[in-house]
NUMINU-658877 format. One line per 5 residues: for each residue x, y, z of C-alpha. Coordinates in steps of 0.25 Angstrom, whole numbers. Example, Ala and Ser with C-alpha at 12.3 -4.5 7.8 and 13.67 -1.06 7.14 Angstrom:
49/-18/31 ~ 55/-4/29
//
This chain:
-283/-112/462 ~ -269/-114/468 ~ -257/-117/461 ~ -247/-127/463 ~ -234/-124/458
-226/-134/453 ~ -211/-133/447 ~ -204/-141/438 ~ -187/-139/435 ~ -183/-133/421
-169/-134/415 ~ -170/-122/407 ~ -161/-112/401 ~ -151/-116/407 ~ -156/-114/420
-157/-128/430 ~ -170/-131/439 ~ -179/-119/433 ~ -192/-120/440 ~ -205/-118/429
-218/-117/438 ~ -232/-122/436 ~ -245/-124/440 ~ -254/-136/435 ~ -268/-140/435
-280/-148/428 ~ -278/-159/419 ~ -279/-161/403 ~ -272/-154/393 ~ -260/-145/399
-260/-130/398 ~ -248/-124/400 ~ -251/-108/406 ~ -240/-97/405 ~ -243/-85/412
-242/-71/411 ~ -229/-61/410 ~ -225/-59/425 ~ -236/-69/427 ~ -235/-83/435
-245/-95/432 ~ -255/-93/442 ~ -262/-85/432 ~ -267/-97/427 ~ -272/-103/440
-287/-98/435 ~ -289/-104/422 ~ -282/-116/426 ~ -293/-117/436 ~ -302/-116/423
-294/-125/414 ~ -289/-136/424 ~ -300/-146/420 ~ -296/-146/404 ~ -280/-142/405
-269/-145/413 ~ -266/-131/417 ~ -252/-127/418 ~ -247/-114/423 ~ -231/-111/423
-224/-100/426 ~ -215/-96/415 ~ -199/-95/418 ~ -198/-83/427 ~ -212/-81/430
-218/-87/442 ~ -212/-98/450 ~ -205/-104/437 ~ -191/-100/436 ~ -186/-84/436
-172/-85/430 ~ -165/-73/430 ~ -164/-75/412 ~ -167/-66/401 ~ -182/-71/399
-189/-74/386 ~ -200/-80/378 ~ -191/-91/372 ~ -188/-95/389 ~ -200/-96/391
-205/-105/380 ~ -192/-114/383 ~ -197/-113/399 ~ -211/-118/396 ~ -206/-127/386
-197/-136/398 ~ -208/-135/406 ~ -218/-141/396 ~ -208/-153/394 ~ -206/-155/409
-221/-156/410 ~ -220/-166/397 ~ -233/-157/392 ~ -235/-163/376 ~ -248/-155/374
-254/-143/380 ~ -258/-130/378 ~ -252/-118/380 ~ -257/-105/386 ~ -248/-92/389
-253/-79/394 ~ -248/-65/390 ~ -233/-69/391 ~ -238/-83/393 ~ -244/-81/380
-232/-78/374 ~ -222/-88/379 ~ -234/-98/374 ~ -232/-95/360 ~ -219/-95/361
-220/-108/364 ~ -229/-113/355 ~ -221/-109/343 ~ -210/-118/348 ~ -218/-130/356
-231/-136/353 ~ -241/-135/363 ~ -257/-139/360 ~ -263/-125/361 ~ -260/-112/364
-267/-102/374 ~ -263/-87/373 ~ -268/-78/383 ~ -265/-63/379 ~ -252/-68/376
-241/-58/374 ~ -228/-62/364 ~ -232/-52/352 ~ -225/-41/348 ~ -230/-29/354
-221/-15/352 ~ -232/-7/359 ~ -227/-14/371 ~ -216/-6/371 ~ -213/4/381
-227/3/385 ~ -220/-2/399 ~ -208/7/399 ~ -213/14/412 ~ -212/1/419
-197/-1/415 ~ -190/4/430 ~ -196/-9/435 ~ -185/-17/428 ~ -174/-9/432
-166/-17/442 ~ -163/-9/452 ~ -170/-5/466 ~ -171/10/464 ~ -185/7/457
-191/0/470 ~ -186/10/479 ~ -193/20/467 ~ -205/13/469 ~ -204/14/484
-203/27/484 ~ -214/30/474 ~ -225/23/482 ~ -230/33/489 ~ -231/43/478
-238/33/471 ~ -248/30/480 ~ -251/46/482 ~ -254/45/467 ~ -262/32/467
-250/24/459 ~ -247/14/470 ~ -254/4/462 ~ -244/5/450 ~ -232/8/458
-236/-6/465 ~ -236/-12/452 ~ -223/-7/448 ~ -217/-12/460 ~ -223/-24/459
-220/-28/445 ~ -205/-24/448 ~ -205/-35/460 ~ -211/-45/450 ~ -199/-40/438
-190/-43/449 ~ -197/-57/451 ~ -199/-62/439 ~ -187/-61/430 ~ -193/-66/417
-203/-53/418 ~ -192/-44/419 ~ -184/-50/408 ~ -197/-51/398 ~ -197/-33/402
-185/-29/401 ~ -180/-38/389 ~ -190/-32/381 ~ -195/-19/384 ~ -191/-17/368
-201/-20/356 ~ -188/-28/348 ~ -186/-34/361 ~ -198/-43/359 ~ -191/-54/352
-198/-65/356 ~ -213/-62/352 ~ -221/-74/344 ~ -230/-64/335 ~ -222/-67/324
-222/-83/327 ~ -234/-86/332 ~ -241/-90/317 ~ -232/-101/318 ~ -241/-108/328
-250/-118/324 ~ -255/-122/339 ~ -270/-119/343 ~ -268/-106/350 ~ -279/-97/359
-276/-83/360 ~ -286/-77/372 ~ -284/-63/374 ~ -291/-51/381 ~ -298/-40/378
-295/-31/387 ~ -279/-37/388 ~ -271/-23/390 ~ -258/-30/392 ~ -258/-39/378
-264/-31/367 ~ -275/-40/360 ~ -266/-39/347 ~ -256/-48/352 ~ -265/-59/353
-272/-57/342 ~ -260/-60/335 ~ -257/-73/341 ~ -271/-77/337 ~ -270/-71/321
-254/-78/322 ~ -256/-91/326 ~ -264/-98/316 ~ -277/-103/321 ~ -276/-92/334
-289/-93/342 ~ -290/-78/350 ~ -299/-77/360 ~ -303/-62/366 ~ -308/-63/381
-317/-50/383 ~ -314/-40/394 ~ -302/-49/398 ~ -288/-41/401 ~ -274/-47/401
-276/-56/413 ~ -284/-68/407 ~ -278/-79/414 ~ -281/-72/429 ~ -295/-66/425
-299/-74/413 ~ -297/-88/414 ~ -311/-91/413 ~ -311/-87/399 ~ -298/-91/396
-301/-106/400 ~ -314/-104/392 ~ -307/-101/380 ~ -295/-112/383 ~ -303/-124/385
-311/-119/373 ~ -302/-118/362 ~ -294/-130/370 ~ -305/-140/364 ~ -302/-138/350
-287/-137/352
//
């Protein structure tokens, strides 16, 4: 399925004309999709394709993902809510149902506890406070410095790496750099907190006030969201249904969507 991109224009944050991006199709109830971290909303193009006859699918790329807007700003939860929530109220959307993955999970609940919305769908949705997480990605932290030593350093090292079978992760390296230097909001996200009390915006310690009918789908073989972060949106939020998809990994909008449509239009019926 192709998408067609269309763009409405924000006023936001003090910024004129900002472009928020989107894909829709299908008719009845909306869904509004929110992607993953350095992510785009194509990633929903397949279960769109399975949910189109029941939902009005909406994809959008959040603020500095995608073809939205890429401000050169310092980038947060609390933007991103305030992004989606113009973008709800230039579509005039009264009801619909929310589903965020990973980071799109996150900025989900974030808006849930400020906006009402008539279900909420979280796909291994990050947004709980996790220390382990630090330092875990402290090798990767070169990839940030602005500066153009590093690609000529990656230039230089190529051949060596292909001599010791690495050309695979120096490629990725390079390329996750050129996608940094795209896409601000990824960039601000990493270096802003590469500090456990620099996650200041997590909703563990908010998410029991929700009282909206939420689905919490997860994998069991997600090495990128541990299971214990959804499991405790699903024990927080009162009435939290989890569902755990077998032999499924983090990418459940690309590879799963026939399960996740499966489980969406389920639940959907009595919500």
């Amino acid at each position: 399925m192709q998408k067609h991109i269309i763009q409405v224009q924000l006023d936001f944050d003090r910024l004129n004309t900002v472009p928020a991006a989107y894909f829709e199709v299908g008719g009845g109830t909306p869904i509004i999709m929110l992607h993953g971290f350095m992510g785009e909303a194509s990633c929903w193009l397949p279960l769109s394709e399975q949910l189109k006859s029941n939902f009005r699918c909406i994809g959008l790329d959040l603020l500095g993902f995608g073809q939205s807007a890429r401000p050169m700003i310092r980038y947060d939860i609390a933007k991103e809510v305030a992004f989606l929530r113009q973008v709800v109220e230039t579509l005039k959307l009264e009801s619909f149902y929310l589903l965020g993955h990973s980071f799109g999970g996150w900025v989900s609940a974030a808006y849930a506890l400020q906006y009402p919305v008539k279900g909420l769908i979280l796909a291994a949705p990050a947004g709980i406070r996790d220390d382990s997480f630090a330092g875990r990605y402290d090798h990767l932290r070169p990839i940030l410095w602005e500066t153009p030593a590093i690609d000529w350093g990656l230039e230089l090292i190529k051949p060596i790496a292909n001599l010791f079978g690495q050309e695979k992760t120096i490629g990725q390296i390079a390329w996750m750099r050129r996608e940094l230097t795209t896409q601000p909001a990824a960039r601000s996200f990493l270096v802003d907190r590469l500090r456990p009390e620099d996650a200041i915006d997590t909703v563990e310690k908010e998410i029991h006030r929700l009282t909206v009918p939420t689905l919490v789908i997860t994998g069991d073989r997600d090495e990128t969201i541990p299971l214990w972060h959804s499991e405790t949106y699903a024990n927080e939020i009162p009435n939290a249904k989890l569902v755990i998809l077998p032999n499924a990994d983090h990418s459940l909008p690309q590879k799963f969507s026939l399960q996740l449509a499966t489980q969406i239009t389920q639940w959907s019926l009595t919500h």
